[in-house]
N, C-alpha and C positions, 0 to 999 in steps of 0.2 A: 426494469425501472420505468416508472409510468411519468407520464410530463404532470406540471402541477394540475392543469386541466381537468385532465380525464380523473383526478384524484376528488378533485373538487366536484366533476359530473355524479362520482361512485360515493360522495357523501348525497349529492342534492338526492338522487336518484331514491338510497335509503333514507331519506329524512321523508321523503312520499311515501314511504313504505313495500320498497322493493323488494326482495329476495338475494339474496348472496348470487344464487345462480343466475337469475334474471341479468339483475347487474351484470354480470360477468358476461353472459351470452351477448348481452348490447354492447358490451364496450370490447368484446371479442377477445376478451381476458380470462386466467384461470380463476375458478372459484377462488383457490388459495392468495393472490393477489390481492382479489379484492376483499379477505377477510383480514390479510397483513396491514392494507392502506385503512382500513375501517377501524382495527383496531387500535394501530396506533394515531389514529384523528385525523390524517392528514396526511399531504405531501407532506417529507423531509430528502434533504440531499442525504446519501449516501456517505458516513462516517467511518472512512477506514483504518481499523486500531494504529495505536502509534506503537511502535516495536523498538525497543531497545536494541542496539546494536552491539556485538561483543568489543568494536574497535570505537566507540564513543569514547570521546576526551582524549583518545591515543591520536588525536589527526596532528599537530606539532612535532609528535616524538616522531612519529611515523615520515614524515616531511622530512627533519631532522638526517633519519637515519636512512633514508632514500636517499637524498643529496651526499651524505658522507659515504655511501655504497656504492655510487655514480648508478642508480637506477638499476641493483642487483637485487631484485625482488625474493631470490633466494635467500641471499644473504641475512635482507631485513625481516622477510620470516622466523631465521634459523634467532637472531637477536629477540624477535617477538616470543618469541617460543620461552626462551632465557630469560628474559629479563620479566615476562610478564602472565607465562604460564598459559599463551593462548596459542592455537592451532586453527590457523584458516588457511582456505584456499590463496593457490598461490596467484588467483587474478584479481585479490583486495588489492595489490601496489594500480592494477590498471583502474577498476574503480576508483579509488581517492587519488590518484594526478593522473590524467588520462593525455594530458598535455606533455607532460613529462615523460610518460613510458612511451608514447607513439612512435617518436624520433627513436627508438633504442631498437625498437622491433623490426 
């Protein structure tokens, strides 16, 4: 990832009429870089996909059924499994309350 700068030098650069490699040799970057920054016109920050999660909208139940298991992350697995057909690792309880499972471990 280049700063906006050098994004903005590898446009002025071809707008003079530089070379892909030229550029690149001067700004001590890969050819491929600077045909990525050129093509798309510009710096942009770095956009990373947003991913669906299999335990989305289950953070309440989940809560729920930790508190009434006293923080038996087996337990609220083996219920998850049951009641809603999904199979995760058994360190989702430590992700979603990590406040909660600490004291238990």
């Amino acid at each position: 990832m280049q700063n906006p700068e050098d994004v903005a030098a590898m446009l002025r650069l071809k707008a003079c009429g530089w070379g892909d490699r030229r550029i690149a040799d001067e700004l001590d970057v890969s050819k491929n870089t600077v045909k990525r920054y050129l093509r798309q016109g510009g710096w942009a920050p770095y956009a990373s996909p947003q991913r669906t999660k299999s335990l989305d909208g289950l953070e309440d139940w989940l809560q729920a059924r930790f508190l009434q298991h006293a923080g038996n992350a087996a337990v609220v697995l083996q219920d998850l499994q049951l009641e809603h057909g999904l199979t995760v690792s058994l360190a989702i309880p430590a992700r979603y309350f990590p406040k909660q499972v600490a004291p238990l471990r």
